[in-house]
N, C-alpha and C positions, 0 to 999 in steps of 0.2 A: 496530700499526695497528688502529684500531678499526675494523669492519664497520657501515656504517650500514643499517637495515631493507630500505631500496630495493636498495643493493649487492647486499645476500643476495639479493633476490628476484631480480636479474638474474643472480648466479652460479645458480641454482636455475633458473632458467628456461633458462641454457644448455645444462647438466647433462641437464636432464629432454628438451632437444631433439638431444641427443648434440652439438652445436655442429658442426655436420654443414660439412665442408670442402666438399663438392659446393654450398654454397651455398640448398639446399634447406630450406621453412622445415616446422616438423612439423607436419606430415598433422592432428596431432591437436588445434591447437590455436584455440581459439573467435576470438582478440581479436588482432590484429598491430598493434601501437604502427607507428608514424611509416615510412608503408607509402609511397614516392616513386610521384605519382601523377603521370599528362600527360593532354594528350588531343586526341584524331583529329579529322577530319570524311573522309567520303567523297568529297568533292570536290578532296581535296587532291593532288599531281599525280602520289606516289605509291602513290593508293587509284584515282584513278578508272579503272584496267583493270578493279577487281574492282566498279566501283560502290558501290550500298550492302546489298552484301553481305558477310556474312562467310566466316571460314574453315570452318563448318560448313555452308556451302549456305544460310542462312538471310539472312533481311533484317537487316538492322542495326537495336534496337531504343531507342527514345527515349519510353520512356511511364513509365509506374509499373517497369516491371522494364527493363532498359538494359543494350546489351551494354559488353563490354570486351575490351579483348586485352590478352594477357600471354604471360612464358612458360610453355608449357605443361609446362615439367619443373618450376616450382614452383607455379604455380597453374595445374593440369592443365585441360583443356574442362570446361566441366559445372558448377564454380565458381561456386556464389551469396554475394554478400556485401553487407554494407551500411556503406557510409559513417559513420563518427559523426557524427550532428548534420544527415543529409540522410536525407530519407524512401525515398529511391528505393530498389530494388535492383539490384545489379548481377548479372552473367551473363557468364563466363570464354564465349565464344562465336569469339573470333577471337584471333590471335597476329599479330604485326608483327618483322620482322628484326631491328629498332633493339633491338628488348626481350631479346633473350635474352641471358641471363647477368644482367641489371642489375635484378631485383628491384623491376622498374618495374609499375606496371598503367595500362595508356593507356584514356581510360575517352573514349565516343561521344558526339559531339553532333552536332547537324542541321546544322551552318553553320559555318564560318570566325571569323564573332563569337563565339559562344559556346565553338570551343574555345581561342578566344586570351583572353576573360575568365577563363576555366578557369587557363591557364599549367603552373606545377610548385606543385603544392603536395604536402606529407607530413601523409596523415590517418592517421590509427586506425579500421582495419573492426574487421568483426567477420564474422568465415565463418560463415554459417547452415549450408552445404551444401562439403565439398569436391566436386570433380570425380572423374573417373577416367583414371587415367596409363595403363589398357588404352585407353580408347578413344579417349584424345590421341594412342597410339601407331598405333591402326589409321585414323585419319584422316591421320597424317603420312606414314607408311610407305609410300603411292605418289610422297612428296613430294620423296623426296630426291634430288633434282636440285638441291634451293638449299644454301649451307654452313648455315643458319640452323637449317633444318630438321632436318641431320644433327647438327648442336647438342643440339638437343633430343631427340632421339631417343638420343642417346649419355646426355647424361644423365640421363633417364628410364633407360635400360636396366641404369645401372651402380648407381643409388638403390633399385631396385624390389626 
């Protein structure tokens, strides 16, 4: 069997991220190919308890920098990254039930139209900044009352 360029580069690329079973992607890397992306709005009927706020106390943001939620045991709080081909950035700021385990990032908009033109799409970031899994853990850790929450906390705890 011949090895074709790209092949090698994907065996290499797993290799160098220990191809990690906990599903976790590496901390250390700049660029994630074909990243399944969805997206929110605050009005929807199960955000508006929280309003348009996030899981960090903060407003939800919609300008040049934009929040997002994910799970915080692979893209911990704190997380900036930027879409390929959109100016915007985004900001790991809030986590959603649905997401954990699924390597999803559910990315904000202001309205119901714009997150339904949004849909699923799979882009390519690029992580400017990772987050920090201490202090996704110290935001969660009065949280665990939900299964979601001890989700992530478990596997934060057993990756770290």
């Amino acid at each position: 069997m011949r090895l074709t360029p790209v092949l090698l580069l994907g065996l290499a690329a797993c290799v160098l991220s220990s191809c990690s079973s906990s599903g976790l992607l590496n901390k250390n890397a700049n660029r994630i190919t074909s990243v399944r992306t969805t997206a929110y709005t605050h009005s929807e009927s199960d955000h508006i308890i929280y309003g348009a706020r996030t899981a960090v106390g903060t407003n939800l943001k919609y300008g040049n920098v934009r929040s997002a939620a994910a799970d915080w045991s692979v893209f911990p709080v704190g997380t900036i990254f930027q879409i390929e081909g959109l100016p915007y950035v985004y900001q790991v700021d809030d986590y959603g039930s649905a997401l954990v385990g699924t390597n999803t990032i559910d990315l904000y908009k202001p309205d119901k139209a714009t997150m339904k033109a949004w849909g699923v799409r799979n882009v390519n970031i690029k992580v400017i900044k990772w987050g920090s899994f201490s202090k996704s853990l110290s935001i969660l850790k009065p949280r665990t009352a939900y299964p979601h929450i001890r989700r992530m906390i478990s596997r934060i705890e057993t990756s770290t």
